[in-house]
C-alpha positions as CSV (number, residue, x, y, z in Angstrom):
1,X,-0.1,-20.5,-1.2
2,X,3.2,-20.7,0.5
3,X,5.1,-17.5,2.0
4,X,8.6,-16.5,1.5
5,X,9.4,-14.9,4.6
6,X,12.6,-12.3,4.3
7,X,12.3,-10.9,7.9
8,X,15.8,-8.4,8.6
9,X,15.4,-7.4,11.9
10,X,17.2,-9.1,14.9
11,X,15.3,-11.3,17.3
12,X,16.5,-9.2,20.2
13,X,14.7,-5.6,18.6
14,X,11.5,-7.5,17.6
15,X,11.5,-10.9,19.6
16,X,7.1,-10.9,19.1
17,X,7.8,-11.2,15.3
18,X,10.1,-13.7,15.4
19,X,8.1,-16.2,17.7
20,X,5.0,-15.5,15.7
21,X,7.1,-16.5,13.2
22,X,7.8,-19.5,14.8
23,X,4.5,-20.9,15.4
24,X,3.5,-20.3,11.9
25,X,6.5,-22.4,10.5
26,X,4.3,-24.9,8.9
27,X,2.4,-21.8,6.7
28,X,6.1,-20.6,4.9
29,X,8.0,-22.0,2.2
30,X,11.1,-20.7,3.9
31,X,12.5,-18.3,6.2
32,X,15.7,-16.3,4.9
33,X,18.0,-15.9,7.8
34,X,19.7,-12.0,7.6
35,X,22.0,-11.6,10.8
36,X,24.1,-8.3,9.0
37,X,23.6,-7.8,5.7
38,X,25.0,-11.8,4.7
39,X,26.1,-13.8,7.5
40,X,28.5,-11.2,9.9
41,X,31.4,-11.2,11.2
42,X,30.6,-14.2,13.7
43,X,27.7,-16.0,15.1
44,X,24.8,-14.3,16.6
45,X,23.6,-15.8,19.3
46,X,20.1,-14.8,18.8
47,X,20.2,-15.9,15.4
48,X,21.1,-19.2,16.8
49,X,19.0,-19.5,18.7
50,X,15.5,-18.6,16.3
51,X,16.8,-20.9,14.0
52,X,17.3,-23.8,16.2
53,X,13.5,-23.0,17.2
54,X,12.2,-22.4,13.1
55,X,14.0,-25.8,12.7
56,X,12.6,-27.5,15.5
57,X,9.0,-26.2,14.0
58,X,9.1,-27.6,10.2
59,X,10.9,-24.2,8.8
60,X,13.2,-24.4,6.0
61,X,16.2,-22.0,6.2
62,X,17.7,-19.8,3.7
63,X,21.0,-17.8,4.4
64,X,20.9,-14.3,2.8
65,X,23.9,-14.0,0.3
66,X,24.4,-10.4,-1.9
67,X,25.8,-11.2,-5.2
68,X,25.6,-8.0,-6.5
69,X,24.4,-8.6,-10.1
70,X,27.3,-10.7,-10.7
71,X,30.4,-8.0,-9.4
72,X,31.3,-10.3,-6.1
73,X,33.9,-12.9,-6.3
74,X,32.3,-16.1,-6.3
75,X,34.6,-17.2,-3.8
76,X,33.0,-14.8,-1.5
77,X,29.5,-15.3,-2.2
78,X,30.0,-19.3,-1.4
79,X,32.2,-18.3,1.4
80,X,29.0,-16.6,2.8
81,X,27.1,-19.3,2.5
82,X,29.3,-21.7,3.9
83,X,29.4,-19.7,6.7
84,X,25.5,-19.5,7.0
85,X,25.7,-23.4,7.1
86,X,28.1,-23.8,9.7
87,X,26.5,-21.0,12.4
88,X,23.1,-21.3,11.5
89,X,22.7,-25.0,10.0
90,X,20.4,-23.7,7.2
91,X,19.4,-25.8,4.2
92,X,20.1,-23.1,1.4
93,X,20.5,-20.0,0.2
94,X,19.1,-16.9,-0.6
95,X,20.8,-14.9,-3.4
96,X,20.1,-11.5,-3.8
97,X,20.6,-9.2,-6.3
98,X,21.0,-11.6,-8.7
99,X,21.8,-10.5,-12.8
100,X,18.9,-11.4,-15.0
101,X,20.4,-10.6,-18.3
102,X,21.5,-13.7,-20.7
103,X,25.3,-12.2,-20.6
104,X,25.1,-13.1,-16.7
105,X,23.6,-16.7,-17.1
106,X,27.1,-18.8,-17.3
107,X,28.3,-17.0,-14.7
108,X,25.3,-18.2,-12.5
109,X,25.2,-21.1,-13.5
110,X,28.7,-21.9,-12.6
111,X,27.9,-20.4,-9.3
112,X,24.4,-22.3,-8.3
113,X,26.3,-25.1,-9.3
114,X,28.7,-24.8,-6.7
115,X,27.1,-23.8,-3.9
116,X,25.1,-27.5,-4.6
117,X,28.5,-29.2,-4.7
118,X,29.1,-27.6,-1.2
119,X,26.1,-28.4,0.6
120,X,23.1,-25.8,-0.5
121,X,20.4,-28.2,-1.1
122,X,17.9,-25.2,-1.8
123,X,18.8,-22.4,-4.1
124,X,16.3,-19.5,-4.3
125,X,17.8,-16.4,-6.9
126,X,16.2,-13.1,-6.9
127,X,17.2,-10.8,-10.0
128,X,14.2,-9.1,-9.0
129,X,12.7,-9.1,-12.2
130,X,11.7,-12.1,-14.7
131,X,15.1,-13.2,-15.9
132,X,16.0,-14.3,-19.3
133,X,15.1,-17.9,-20.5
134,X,17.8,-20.2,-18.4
135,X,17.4,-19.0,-15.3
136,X,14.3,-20.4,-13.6
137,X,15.9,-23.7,-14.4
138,X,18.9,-23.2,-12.2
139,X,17.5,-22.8,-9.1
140,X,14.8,-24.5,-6.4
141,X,13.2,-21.2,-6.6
142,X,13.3,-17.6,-8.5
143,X,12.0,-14.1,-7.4
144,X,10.3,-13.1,-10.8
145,X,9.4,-9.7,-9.1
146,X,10.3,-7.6,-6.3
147,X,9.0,-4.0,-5.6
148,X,6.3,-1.9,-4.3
149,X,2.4,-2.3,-4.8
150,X,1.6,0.5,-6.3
151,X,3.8,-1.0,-9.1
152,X,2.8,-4.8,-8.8
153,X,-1.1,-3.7,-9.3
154,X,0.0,-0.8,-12.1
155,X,2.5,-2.2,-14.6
156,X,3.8,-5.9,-13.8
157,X,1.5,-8.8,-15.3
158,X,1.6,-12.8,-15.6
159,X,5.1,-13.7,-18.0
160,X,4.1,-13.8,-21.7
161,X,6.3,-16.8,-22.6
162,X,4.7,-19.7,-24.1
163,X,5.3,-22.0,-21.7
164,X,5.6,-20.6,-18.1
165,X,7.4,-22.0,-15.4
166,X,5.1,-24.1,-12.9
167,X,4.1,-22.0,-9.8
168,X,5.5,-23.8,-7.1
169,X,9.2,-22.9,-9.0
170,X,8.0,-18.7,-9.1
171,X,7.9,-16.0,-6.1
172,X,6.3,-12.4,-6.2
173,X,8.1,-10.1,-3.0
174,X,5.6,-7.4,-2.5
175,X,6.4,-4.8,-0.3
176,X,4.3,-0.8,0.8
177,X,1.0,-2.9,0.7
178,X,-1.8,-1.3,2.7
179,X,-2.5,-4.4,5.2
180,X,-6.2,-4.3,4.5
181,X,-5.0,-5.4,0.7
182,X,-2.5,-8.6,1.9
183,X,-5.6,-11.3,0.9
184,X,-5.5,-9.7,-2.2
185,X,-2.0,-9.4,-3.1
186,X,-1.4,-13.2,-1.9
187,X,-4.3,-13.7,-4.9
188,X,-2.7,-11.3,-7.4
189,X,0.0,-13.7,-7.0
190,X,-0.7,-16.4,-7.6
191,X,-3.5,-15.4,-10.4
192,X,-0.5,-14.4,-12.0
193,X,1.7,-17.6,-11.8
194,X,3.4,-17.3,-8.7
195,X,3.2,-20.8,-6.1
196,X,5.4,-18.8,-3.5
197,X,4.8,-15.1,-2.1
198,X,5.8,-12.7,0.0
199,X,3.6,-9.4,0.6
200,X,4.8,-7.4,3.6
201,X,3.4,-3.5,4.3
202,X,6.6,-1.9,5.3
203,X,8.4,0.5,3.1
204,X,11.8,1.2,1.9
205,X,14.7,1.3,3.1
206,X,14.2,-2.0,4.7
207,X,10.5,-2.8,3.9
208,X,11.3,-6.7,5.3
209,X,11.8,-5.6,8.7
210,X,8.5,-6.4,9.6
211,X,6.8,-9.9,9.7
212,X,4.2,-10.0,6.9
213,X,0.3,-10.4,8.2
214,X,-0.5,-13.2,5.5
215,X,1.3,-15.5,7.6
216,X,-2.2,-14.8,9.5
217,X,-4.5,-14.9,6.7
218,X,-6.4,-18.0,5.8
219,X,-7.3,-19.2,1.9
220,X,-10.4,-17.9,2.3
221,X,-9.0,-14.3,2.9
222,X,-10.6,-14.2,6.9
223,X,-7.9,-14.5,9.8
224,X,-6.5,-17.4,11.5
C-alpha cells in the first residue's frame, strides 16, 4: 500500500514531521506540496528547501491547486501550477475540490489536458467522492473518498460499477482516525479497492496538518 501524503503545515512550525517525512520517501506515492493555500505569493524558502530533500530521497511531488468544483478560471488554476513547477520543481499536481458530476466532465477534461501540455506529468483529482464514469480516466490518480472515519467505517463501501478501476489508479483520504485504528484503515482501503491511501488522525479544520503514523506501519500492521 502506497501513502498519499497531504501534509499543510510549514516546515519551520513542524520541522520533525517533515524530516520523518523525508526518510520515509520511498513508503509514499507522493507528497502534495501546500506552501499557502496553492502555491503563495512567492517562493518559500522552506518549501524549497524540503522539496529539494523529498527529491533527493525518491519522493514524487504534487503542487496543491483549488479548483473549486469547477468556479476558477482555468487560467488560474494552470497558472498555479506552473508556479508550483518553477519554485518548487514538482512533477504534478494535486487538484482539489474537483466537480464529480457528468455536467463538469468536459470542463476537466479540457483542463487535465492542459496542465499535461504544460508540463504536469502526474495528475491526481480529488472530487472527494466517486465521480461519474469519465473521470478516473483523466487523471494518474483520483481521490474516490475523502472524510472522516466515523463515516468511511459507517456508510461508504467498495464502488458498485461493474468494472472498477484498478487499485493503483484509486485513493481513500481518511482523516479523525483514532491512531490505534491506522493498520486498519490502510486495510479498509485497500479491501475496498483503493492501491493509494492516506489516513491521518487529526481533525477538521485542517486535519492534514499532521504527518500520518502509517508512514510507520509495516504490512503486517506492527511498527517499523
Amino acid at each position: 500500500m502506497s501513502l498519499l501524503i497531504p501534509l499543510y503545515v510549514h516546515p519551520a512550525e513542524d520541522p520533525g514531521a517533515w524530516h520523518r517525512l523525508i526518510t520515509a520517501a520511498d513508503r509514499t506515492y507522493a507528497v502534495v506540496l501546500n506552501p499557502a493555500n496553492g502555491p503563495g505569493p512567492g517562493p518559500d524558502q522552506a518549501f524549497t528547501a524540503v522539496a529539494d530533500a523529498l527529491r533527493a530521497a525518491g519522493a514524487r511531488l504534487l503542487g496543491y491547486v483549488d479548483t473549486d468544483y469547477g468556479a476558477r478560471d482555468p487560467s488560474a488554476v494552470t497558472a498555479d501550477a506552473r508556479r508550483h513547477r518553477e519554485w518548487y520543481a514538482v512533477d504534478g499536481c494535486f487538484l482539489d475540490r474537483v466537480t464529480a458530476g457528468p455536467e463538469g466532465l468536459p470542463g476537466c477534461r479540457r483542463l487535465v489536458r492542459s496542465l499535461r501540455r504544460t508540463g504536469a506529468r502526474t495528475v491526481v483529482l480529488n472530487p472527494g467522492v466517486d465521480p461519474a464514469p469519465g473521470y478516473v480516466r483523466l487523471a494518474d490518480l483520483t481521490v474516490t473518498f475523502e472524510g472522516h472515519w466515523s463515516t468511511y467505517v459507517a456508510a461508504f463501501s467498495r464502488s458498485a460499477r461493474a468494472k472498477p478501476p484498478p487499485p493503483e489508479r484509486l485513493c481513500h483520504l481518511v482523516y479523525g482516525v483514532p491512531e490505534a485504528l491506522v493498520p486498519l484503515a490502510v486495510r479498509t482501503a485497500r479491501d475496498r479497492g483503493a492501491g493509494i491511501c492516506g489516513p491521518v488522525t487529526g481533525e477538521l479544520p485542517n486535519p492534514w496538518a499532521e504527518l500520518t503514523p502509517a508512514l510507520a506501519v509495516t504490512e503486517d500492521g506492527g511498527h517499523t
